[in-house]
N, C-alpha and C positions, 0 to 999 in steps of 0.2 A: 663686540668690543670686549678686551680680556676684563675679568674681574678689577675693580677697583676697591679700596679698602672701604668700609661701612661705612666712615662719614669721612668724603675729600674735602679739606678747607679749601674755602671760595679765596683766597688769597689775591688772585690774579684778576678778580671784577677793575673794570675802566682802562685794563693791558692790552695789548696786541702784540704776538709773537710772530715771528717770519721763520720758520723750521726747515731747513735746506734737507732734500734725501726722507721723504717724508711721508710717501706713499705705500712704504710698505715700513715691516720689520721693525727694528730699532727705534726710527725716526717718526715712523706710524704709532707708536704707543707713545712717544716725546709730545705729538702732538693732543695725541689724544686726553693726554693727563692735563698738559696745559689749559685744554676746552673744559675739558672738568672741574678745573678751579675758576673758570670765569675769564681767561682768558679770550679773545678771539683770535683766529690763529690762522695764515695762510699756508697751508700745507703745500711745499714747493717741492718738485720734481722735472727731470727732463722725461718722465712717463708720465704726461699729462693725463691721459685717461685713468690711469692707476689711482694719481691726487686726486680725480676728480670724484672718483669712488671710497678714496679715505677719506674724505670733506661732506659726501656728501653723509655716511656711516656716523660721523662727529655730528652731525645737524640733526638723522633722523633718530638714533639710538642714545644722543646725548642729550639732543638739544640745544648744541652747544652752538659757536658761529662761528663758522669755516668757509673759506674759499680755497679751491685748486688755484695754483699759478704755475707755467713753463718756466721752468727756470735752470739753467745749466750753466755752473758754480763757475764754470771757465769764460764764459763769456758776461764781461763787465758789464755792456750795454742789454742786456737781455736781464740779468737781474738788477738794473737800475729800476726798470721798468715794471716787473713783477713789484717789484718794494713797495715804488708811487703807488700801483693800483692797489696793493693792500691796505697802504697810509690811505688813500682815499676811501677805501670799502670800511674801514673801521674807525676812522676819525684819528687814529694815534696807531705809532708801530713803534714800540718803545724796548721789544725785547727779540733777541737774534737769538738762534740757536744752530751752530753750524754744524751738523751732522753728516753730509753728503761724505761719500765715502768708499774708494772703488779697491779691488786685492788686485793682484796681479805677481803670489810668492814665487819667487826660484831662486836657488843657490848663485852667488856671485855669479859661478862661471859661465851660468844658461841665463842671467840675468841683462836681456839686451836695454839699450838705448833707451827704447820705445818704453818698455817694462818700468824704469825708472821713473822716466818723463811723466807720465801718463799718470801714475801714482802721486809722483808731487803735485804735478799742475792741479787734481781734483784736491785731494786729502790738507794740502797748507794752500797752494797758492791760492783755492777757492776759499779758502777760509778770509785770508787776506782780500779779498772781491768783495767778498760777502760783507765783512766788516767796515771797509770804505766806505760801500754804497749805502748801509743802515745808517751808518755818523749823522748825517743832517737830521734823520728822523730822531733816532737817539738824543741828540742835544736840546732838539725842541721842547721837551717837556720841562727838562733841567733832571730827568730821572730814566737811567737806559741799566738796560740788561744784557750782557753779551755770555754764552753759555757754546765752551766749545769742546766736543768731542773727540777726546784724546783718544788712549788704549794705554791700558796696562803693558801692551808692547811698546813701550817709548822707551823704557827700559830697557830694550834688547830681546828680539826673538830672531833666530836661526833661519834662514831663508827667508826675509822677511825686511831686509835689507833697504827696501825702499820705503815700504811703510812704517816700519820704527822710523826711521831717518823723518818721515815727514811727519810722525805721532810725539814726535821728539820737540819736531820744530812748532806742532801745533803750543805744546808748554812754552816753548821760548817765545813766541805769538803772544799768548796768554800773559805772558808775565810782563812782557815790552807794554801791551795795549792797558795793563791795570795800570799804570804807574802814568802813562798819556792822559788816560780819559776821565782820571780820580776828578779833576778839576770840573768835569762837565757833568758829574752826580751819576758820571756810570761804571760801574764792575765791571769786572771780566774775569771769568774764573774758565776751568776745565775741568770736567767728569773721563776720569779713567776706567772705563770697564773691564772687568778681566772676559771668564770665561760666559760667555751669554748664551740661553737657550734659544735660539732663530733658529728661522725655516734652513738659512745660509749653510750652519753647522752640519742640521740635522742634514741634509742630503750631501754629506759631504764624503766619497766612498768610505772613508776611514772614521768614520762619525763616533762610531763606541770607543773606539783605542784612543781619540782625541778626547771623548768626555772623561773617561776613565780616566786619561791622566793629567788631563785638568785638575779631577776634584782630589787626585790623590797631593798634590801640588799644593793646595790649599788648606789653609784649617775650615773655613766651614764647609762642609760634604754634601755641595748641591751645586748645580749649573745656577749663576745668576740667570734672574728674569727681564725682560725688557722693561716691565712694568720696573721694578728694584731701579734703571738705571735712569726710567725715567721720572721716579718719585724726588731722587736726587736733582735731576736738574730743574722741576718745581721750585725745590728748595731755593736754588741759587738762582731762580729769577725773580723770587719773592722779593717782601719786605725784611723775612725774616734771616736774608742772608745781606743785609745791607753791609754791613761791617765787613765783611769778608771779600776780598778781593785778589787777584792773582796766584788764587790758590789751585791745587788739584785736588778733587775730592774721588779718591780709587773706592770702584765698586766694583770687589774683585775676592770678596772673600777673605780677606785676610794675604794673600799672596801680592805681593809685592814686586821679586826676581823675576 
């Protein structure tokens, strides 16, 4: 498990999170911070063996209480069902966290159909699946968390066409569903990541020309951490982001553009 800070507040004792793309990377440290503060957390993936080794890693190294579930963001009826079994494994499912999240970059002109499709259907319209299908559990308590995974590219990045377009529409998501759900005692915010240190990056042929000019990009002079992006969405599924809603909170270093 990466380092965590010397004392994690237990904030999240009597929660239960549903963490969509969760088995590895990004959404693997999302979960794991969530377990840390007391959460119980169903770590969702369409690599189920993968979740069932991130869940089981939160149980024996945490202590924490995790279940794997199949889960693939496109298919409504498949994460209806993951949710139930979570709501039932943990008594309450009260906080979402939509992570899942697939690249597929090319410049307009090489950018086919499929390239598009493919990207929105996982990155917004899974977001939108994922959010329906938590509502009943969310409203039961009279207290719900929704926490959804933007990018600093919503803003606009260069071959990237489909994924700003749906990082874009994740905020408009965000901002539509705060304004619905205020009434039923739930939030809904977005965490912007810019440049992140994953495995993703790191094997990526061009991996130092792209760090490099990340941090030159930025005022502060380091690759965010997974952990960094996941301490943030702790935050906004706590108590202590009650007030805040429909916001985007960019963990990007200072970069912005």
């Amino acid at each position: 498990m990466p380092d965590q800070p010397a004392t994690v507040p237990t904030r999240l004792r009597g929660h239960a999170a549903f963490v969509t793309g969760s088995a590895r990377g990004l959404g693997r440290a999302i979960a794991e911070r969530l377990a840390a503060e007391g959460a119980g957390v169903a770590v969702a993936d369409v690599d189920l063996a993968a979740a069932e080794d991130a869940a089981a890693a939160i149980r024996a190294e945490q202590g924490g209480r995790a279940i794997a579930v199949a889960a693939d963001v496109r298919d409504a009826a498949a994460v209806e069902a993951a949710m139930e079994r979570a709501a039932a494994e943990f008594g309450v499912l009260d906080i979402l966290v939509n992570n899942a999240g697939v690249l597929r970059d090319a410049r307009l002109e090489a950018m086919s159909d499929d390239d598009w499709d493919f990207v929105l259907d996982v990155n917004l319209r899974g977001y939108f699946v994922c959010a329906r299908a938590a509502l009943p559990h969310l409203r039961r308590g009279g207290w719900g968390r929704i926490v959804n995974i933007s990018s600093r590219a919503y803003l606009g990045n260069p071959g990237q066409a489909n994924y700003t377009a749906a990082k874009a529409g994740v905020v408009g998501l965000t901002r539509a569903l705060s304004m619905e759900l205020a009434r039923d005692g739930i939030t809904v915010n977005a965490v912007a990541p810019g440049a992140i240190d994953t495995a993703l990056v790191r094997a990526h042929p061009r991996a130092e020309e792209i760090i490099a000019r990340a941090i030159k990009a930025q005022p502060v002079k380091r690759l965010g951490t997974p952990e960094d992006v996941a301490a943030a969405v702790a935050f906004l599924a706590s108590d202590d982001a009650g007030f805040i809603s429909g916001d985007v909170l960019h963990v990007s270093g200072g970069r912005f553009g």
